[in-house]
N, C-alpha and C positions, 0 to 999 in steps of 0.2 A: 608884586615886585620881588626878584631877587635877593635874599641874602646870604652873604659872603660871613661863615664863623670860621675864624681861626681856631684849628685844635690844638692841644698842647700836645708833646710827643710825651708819652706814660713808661717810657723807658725804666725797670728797673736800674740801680749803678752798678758797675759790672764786678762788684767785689761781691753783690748780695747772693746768697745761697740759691738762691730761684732763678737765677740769671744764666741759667745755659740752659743748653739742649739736654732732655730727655728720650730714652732709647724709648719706654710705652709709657701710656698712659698710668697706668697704673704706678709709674716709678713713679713719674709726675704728683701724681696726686698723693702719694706716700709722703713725700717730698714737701708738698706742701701743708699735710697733716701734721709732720713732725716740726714743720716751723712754725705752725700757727699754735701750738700744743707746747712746744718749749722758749719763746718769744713772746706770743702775744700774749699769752694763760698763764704765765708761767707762776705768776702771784695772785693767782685769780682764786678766792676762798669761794668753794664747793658749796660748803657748810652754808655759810652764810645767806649762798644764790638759792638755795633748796630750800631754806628755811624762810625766804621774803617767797618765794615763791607757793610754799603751802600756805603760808598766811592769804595770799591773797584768794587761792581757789577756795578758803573756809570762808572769806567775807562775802564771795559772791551768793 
C-alpha cells in the first residue's frame, strides 16, 4: 500500500547569509566555511575538544 509523506519546505529566511545564488562552487562553499567557522564555532574551545580527545585515544 501507498504512502503519502508530507515534506516540509527547508527554505533558508531570505535575510540569512546563505540564502542567494552563488556565481561557483567554490564561492559557495567558502561561504559556507566562513559561516559555520564564525557562527556556529564561534565559542567553541579548541583546547578543551583536543584534550577530551587525546584522553580518550590514551584509554583505548
Amino acid at each position: 500500500m501507498a504512502v503519502i509523506v508530507k515534506k516540509t519546505d527547508r527554505k533558508l529566511p531570505p535575510n540569512h547569509p546563505l540564502s542567494r545564488k552563488f556565481d561557483t562552487v567554490e564561492e559557495a562553499a567558502q561561504a559556507k566555511t566562513d559561516y559555520v567557522w564564525n557562527t556556529v564555532l564561534k565559542d567553541f574551545d579548541w583546547n578543551a575538544f583536543m584534550a577530551k580527545k587525546g584522553n580518550q585515544v590514551s584509554q583505548k
